[in-house]
N, C-alpha and C positions, 0 to 999 in steps of 0.2 A: 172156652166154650163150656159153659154150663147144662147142666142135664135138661132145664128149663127150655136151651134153643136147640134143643135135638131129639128125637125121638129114639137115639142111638141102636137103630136096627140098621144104619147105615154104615161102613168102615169111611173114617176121613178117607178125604180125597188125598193121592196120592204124587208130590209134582218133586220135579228134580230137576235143579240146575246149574250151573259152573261157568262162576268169573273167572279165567283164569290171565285176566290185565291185571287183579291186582295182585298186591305183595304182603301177607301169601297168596296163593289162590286157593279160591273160596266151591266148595262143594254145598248148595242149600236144597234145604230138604224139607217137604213138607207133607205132612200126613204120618203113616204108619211105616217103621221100619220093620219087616218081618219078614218069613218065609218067603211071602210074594213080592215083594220091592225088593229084596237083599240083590237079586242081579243085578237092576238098572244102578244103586247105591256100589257095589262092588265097579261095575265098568265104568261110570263117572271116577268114583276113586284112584281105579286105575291110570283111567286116561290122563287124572293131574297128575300123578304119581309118574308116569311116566316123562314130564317135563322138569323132573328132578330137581324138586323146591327143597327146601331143607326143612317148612314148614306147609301143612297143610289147614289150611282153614273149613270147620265144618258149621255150617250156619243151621243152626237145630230147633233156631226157635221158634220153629212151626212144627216142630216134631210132635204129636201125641203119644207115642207108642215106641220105644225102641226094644224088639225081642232079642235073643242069644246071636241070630246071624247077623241082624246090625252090628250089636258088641263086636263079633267075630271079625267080621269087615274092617272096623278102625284097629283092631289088633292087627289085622294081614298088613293093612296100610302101613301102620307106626314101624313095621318090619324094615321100610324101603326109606323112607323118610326120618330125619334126625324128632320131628314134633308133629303133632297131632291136637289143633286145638279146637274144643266141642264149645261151640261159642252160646249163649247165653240162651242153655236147656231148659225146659219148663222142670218145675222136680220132681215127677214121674218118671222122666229123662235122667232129671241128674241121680236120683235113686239108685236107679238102674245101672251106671256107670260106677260108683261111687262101690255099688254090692260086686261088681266086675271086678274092682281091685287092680286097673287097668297099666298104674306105674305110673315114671316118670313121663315118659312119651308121649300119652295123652293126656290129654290136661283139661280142666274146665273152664272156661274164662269167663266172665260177667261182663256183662255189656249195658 
């Protein structure tokens, strides 16, 4: 999205939702991760996390924005889980993760 088809007085829309048939299962996210979506992104998280994959899929690229609680979030995650893969970020995104210094755990993958 360019500045040209936005008036950017609006914040993206914000949606979330979780394959968890495939292998890994997938947490997908769309809009802004910050202060106000960090719950619903944490409870999603949890909930795959809780079916004790080895690996978590996060599908990011519809992400526009990800602040310190997103970061935060895939750190608590990577905690429970052997990987944590941030699948094909915009690089606003991957910036952001990249300045996180997040380790081995989470990972970026290209898609």
């Amino acid at each position: 999205m360019s500045a040209l088809e936005t008036d950017w007085t609006e914040p993206a829309s914000f949606h979330l939702w979780v394959d968890d048939t495939v292998d890994p299962p997938c947490v997908g996210v769309a809009g802004e991760v910050d202060l106000q979506t960090c719950a619903a992104f944490r409870e999603a998280l949890s909930d795959v996390a809780a079916l004790e994959p080895s690996t978590i899929a996060i599908d990011a690229r519809r992400v526009v924005f990800m602040g310190s609680t997103g970061i935060r979030e895939l750190v608590r995650v990577a905690r429970v889980v052997k990987r944590v893969e941030v699948r094909a970020p915009r690089p606003i995104v991957r910036r952001a993760l990249e300045a996180a210094n997040l380790g081995a755990r989470v990972i970026v993958v290209d898609e």
